[in-house]
C-alpha positions as CSV (number, residue, x, y, z in Angstrom):
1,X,11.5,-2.6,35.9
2,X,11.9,-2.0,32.4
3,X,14.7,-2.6,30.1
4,X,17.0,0.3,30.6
5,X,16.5,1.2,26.3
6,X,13.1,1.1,27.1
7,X,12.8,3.6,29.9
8,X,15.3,5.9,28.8
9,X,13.1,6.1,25.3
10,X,10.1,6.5,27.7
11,X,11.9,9.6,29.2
12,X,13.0,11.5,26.1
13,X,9.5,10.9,24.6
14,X,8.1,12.6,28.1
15,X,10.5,15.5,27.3
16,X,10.1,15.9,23.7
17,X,6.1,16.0,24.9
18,X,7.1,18.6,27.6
19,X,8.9,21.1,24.9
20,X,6.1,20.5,22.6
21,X,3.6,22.0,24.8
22,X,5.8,24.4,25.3
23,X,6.5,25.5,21.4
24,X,3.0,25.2,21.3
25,X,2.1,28.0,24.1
26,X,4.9,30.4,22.0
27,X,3.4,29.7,19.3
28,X,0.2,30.9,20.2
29,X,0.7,34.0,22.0
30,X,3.3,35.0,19.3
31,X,0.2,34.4,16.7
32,X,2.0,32.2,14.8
33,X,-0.3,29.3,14.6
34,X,-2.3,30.4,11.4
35,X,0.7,31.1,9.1
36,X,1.1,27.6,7.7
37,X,-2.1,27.1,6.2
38,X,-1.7,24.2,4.5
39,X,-1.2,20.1,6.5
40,X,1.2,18.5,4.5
41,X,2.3,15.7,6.8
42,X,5.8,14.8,4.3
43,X,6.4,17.9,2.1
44,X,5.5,20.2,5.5
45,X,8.7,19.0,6.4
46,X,10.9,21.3,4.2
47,X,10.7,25.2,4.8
48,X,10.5,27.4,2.1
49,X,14.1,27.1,0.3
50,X,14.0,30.3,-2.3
51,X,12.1,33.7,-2.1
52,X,10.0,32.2,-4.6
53,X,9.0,29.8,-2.2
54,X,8.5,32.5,0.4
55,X,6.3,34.4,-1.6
56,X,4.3,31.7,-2.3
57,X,3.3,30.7,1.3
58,X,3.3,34.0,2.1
59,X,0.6,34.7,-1.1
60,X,-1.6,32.1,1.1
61,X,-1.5,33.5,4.1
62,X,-2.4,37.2,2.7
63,X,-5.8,35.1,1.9
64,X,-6.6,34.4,5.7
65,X,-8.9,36.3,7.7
66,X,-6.2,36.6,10.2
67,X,-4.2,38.6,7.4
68,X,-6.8,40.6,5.5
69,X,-8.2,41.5,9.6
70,X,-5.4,42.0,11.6
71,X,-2.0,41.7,9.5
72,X,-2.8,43.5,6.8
73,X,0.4,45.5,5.5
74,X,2.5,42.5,7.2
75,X,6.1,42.2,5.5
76,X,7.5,39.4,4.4
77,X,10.6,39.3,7.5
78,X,7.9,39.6,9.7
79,X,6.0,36.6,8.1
80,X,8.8,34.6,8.6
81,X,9.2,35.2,12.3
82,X,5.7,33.9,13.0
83,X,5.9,30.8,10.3
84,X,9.4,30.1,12.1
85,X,7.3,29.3,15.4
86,X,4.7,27.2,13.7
87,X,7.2,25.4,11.5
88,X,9.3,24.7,14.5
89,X,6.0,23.0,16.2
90,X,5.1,21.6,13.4
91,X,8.6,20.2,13.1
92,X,8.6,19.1,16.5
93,X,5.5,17.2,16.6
94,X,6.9,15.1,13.4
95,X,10.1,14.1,15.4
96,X,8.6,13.1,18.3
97,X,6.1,10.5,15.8
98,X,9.8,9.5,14.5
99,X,11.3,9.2,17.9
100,X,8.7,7.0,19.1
101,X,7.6,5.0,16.0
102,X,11.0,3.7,14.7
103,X,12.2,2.4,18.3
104,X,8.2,1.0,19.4
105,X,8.7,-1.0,16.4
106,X,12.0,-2.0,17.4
107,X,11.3,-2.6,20.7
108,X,8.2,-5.1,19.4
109,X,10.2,-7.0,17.2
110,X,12.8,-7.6,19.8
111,X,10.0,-8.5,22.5
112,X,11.4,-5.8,25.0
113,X,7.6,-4.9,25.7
114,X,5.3,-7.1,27.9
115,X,1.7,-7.4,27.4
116,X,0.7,-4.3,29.2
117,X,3.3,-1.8,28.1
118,X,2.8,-3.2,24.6
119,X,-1.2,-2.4,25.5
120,X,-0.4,1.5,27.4
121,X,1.8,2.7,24.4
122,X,-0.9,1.6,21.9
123,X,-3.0,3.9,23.1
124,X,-0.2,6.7,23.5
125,X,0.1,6.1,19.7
126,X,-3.4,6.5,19.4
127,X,-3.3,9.4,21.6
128,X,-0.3,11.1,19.7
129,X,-2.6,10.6,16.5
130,X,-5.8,12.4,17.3
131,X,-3.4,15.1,19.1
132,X,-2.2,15.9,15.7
133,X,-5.8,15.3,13.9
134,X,-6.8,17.7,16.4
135,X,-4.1,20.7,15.9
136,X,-5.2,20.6,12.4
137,X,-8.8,21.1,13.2
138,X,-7.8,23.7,15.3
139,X,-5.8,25.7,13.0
140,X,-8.4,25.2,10.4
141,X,-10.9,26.5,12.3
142,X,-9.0,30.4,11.8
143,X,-8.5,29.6,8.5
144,X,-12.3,31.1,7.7
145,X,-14.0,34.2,9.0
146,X,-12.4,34.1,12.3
147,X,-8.8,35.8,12.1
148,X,-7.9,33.1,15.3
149,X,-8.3,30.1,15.9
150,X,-11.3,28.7,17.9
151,X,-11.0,29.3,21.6
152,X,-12.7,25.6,22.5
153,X,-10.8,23.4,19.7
154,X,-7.8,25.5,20.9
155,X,-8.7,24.2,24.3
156,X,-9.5,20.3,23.5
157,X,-6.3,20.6,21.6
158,X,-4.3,21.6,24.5
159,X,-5.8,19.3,27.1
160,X,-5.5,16.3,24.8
161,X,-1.6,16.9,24.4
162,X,-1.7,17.0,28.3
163,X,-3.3,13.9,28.7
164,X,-0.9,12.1,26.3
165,X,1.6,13.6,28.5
166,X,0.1,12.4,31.5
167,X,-0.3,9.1,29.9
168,X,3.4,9.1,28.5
169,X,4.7,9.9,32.2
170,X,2.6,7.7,34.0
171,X,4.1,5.0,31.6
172,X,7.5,6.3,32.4
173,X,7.6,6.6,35.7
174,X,6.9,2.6,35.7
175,X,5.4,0.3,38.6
176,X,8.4,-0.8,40.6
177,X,8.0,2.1,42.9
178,X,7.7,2.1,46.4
179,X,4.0,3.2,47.6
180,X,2.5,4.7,50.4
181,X,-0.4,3.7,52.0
182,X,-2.5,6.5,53.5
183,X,-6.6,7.0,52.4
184,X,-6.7,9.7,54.2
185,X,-4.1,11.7,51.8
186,X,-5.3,10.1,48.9
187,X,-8.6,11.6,49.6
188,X,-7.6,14.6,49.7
189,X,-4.9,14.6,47.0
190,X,-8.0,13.2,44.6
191,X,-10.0,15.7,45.1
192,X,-6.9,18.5,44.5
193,X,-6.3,16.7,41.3
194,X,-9.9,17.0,40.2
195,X,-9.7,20.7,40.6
196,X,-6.6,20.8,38.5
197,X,-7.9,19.0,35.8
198,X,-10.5,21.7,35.9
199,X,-7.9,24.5,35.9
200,X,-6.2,23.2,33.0
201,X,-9.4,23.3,31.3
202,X,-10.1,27.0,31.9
203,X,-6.4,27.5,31.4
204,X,-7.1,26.2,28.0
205,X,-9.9,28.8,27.2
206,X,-7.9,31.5,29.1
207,X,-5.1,31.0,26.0
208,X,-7.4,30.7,23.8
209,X,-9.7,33.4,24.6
210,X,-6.9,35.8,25.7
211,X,-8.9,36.4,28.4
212,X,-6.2,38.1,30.3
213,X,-6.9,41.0,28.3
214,X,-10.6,41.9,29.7
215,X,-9.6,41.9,33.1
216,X,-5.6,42.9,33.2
217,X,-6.4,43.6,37.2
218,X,-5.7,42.1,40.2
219,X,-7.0,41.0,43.1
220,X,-10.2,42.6,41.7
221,X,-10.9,42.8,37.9
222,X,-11.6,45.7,36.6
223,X,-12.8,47.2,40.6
224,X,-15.1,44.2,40.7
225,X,-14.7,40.9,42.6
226,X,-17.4,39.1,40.7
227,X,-18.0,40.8,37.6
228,X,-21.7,42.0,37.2
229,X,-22.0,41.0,33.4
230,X,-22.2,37.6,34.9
231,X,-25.7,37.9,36.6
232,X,-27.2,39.7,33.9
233,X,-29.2,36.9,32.2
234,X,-30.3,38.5,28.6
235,X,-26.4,38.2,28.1
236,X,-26.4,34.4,28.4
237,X,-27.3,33.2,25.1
238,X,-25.9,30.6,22.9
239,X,-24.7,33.5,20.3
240,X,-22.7,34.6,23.7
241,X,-21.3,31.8,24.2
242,X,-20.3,30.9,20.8
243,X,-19.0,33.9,19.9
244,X,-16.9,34.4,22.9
245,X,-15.1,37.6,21.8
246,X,-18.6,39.8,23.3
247,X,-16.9,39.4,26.9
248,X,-19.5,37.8,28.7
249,X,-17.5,33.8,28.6
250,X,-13.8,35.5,29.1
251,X,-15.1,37.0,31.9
252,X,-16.6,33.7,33.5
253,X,-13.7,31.7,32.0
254,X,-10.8,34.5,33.9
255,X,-13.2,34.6,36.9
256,X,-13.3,30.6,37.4
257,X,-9.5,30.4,36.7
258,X,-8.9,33.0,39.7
259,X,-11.1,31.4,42.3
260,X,-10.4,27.7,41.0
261,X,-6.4,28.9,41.6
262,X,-7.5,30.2,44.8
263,X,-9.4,26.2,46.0
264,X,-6.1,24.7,44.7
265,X,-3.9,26.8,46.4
266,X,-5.8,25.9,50.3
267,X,-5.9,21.8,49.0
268,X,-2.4,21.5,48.3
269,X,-1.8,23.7,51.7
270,X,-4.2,20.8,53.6
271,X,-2.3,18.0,51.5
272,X,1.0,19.2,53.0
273,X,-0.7,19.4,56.2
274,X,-2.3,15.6,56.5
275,X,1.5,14.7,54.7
276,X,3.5,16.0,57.8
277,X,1.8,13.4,59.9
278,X,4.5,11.2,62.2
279,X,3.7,7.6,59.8
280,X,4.1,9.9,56.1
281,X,7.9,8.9,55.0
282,X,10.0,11.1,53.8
283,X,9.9,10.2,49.9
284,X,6.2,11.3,50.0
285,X,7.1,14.7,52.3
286,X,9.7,15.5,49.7
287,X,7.2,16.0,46.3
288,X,4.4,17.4,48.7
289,X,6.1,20.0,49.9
290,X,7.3,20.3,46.0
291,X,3.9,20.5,45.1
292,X,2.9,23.6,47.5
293,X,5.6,24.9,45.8
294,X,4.6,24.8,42.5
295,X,1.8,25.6,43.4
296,X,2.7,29.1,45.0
297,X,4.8,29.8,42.2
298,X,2.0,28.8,39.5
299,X,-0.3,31.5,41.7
300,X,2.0,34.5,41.3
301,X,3.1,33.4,37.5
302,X,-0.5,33.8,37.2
303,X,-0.9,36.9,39.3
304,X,2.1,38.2,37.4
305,X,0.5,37.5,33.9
306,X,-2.1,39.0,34.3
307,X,-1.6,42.1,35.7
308,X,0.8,41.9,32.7
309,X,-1.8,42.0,30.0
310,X,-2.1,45.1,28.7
311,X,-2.8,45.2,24.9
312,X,-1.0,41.7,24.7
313,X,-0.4,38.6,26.7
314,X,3.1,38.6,27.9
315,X,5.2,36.3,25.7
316,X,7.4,35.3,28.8
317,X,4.9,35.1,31.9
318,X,2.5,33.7,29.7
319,X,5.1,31.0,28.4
320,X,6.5,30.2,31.7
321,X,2.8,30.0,33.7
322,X,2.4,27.5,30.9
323,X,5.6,25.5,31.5
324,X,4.9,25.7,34.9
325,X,1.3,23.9,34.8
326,X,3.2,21.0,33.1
327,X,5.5,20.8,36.4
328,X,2.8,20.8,38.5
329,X,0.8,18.1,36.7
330,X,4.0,15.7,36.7
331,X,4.3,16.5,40.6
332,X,0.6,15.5,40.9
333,X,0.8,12.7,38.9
334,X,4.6,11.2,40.6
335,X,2.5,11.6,44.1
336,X,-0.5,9.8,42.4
337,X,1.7,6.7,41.4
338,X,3.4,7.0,45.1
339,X,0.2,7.4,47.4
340,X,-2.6,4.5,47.2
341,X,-5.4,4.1,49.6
């Protein structure tokens, strides 16, 4: 067990994490991300005070592509709806480094950390690091030419603040737990999770593409089941790929994202199957059957999004189905820490 500071500090940087993810999904879909355009990691820390200072941040975002493309003719109270969002993430992301620095050192210098915890929140610190490195190098990446960010830095960025989540909770959540022996669930409970980690993958492209909008259908998209732009090979060249706004990779990233939902759906159905088995105890039953649940819901958020998507991603749907990925991964990764072979 760990000392009860510790674990409570553990906790509140898991849900400082959470929210952050969160900000960060609102951020995007409300186009937010690319109206800071400068990474100042002290003096980013104070809005703009005076209209003098408004002007002046909003004078450097009239030079973005995302401006001169999309926003052009933009006023300045609408400016300062989308640089509240990415201030607030912005502001977010330097609390949680203050949340967790001050008391890591704390904790150290009062030797409240064994060798291994001392060793796993090391490398969350690394982690929270290249995170931030990383959101940078996203939002750079719309800073030129493109008026949006960069659908695949968008996506590393995302997955690598899910990882340091997943790390962060796995932490948390501690060893003194009591486990559950059973291969035959953890075989099948591996390969779910595999398939997940996949899904938040193409989840990340989904956001980052706005894929939603190419196919706002469903069960079909667009009358099709598999879209036919995917077997036509002339289309599948690296200027395709790389310039993803053509349609041919939001199509193969939405179409993969249905049918990957559809694979998780049936595991975590045959998880709470093998789980209902007469020698499963009750504290595994209880998060399986939470995890079909999520899972449902996570399908019709989906469902719900998408058929949602016309002209826009839904702020809301789009938010929650985000939110709800994040429940679903701690679910999957509580049952990990419970179930052993």
């Amino acid at each position: 067990m760990y000392h009860k500071s510790v674990a409570i500090w553990l906790w509140l940087g898991v849900a400082m994490i959470f929210i952050q993810i969160v900000l960060g999904g609102v951020t995007r879909l409300t186009g937010s991300g690319l109206s800071i355009t400068k990474w100042d990691i002290v003096t980013g820390a104070i809005p703009p005070l005076s209209s003098e200072d408004w002007n002046r941040e909003f004078g450097l975002y009239k030079e973005t592509p995302q401006y001169q493309k999309i926003n052009e003719g933009m006023s300045l109270s609408e400016f300062k709806f989308i640089y509240f969002w990415e201030f607030i993430h912005r502001l977010w992301a330097r609390s949680i480094g203050i949340v967790f620095l001050i008391p890591f050192v704390f904790f150290v210098l009062k030797n409240k950390l064994d060798g291994e915890l001392y060793k796993n929140l090391g490398i969350a610190v690394l982690l929270g690091a290249v995170v931030a490195a990383f959101g940078w190098i996203m939002v750079a990446s719309g800073l030129v030419d493109r008026p949006w960010v960069n659908a695949y830095k968008l996506t590393i960025h995302l997955n690598l603040a899910l990882i340091l989540y997943a790390w962060l909770l796995w932490i948390a959540i501690g060893r003194s737990i009591t486990i559950h022996k059973s291969p035959k669930l953890k075989r099948w409970l591996n390969l779910l999770t595999c398939f997940i980690i996949v899904q938040l993958i193409f989840g990340g492209l989904m956001s980052g593409m706005k894929a939603g909008l190419y196919y706002p259908t469903w069960p079909d998209m667009h009358g099709e089941y598999f879209p036919k732009v995917l077997i036509d090979s002339n289309l599948w060249t690296k200027v395709s790929i790389l310039e993803y706004e053509r349609g041919l990779v939001p199509a193969m990233v939405q179409f993969v994202h249905r049918f990957c939902a559809y694979l998780i759906f049936m595991l975590s159905v045959i998880v709470f199957w093998k789980s209902t088995e007469n020698e499963t105890p009750l504290h595994i039953r209880r998060p399986v059957r939470m995890l079909l649940l999520l899972v449902f819901l996570q399908v019709c958020l989906g469902v719900i999004t998408i058929i949602n998507c016309t002209g826009k991603i839904p702020l809301f749907y789009g938010v929650a189905h985000q939110a709800m990925a994040i429940l679903l991964l701690s679910n999957l990764i509580y049952l990990q820490k419970k179930i052993h072979r």
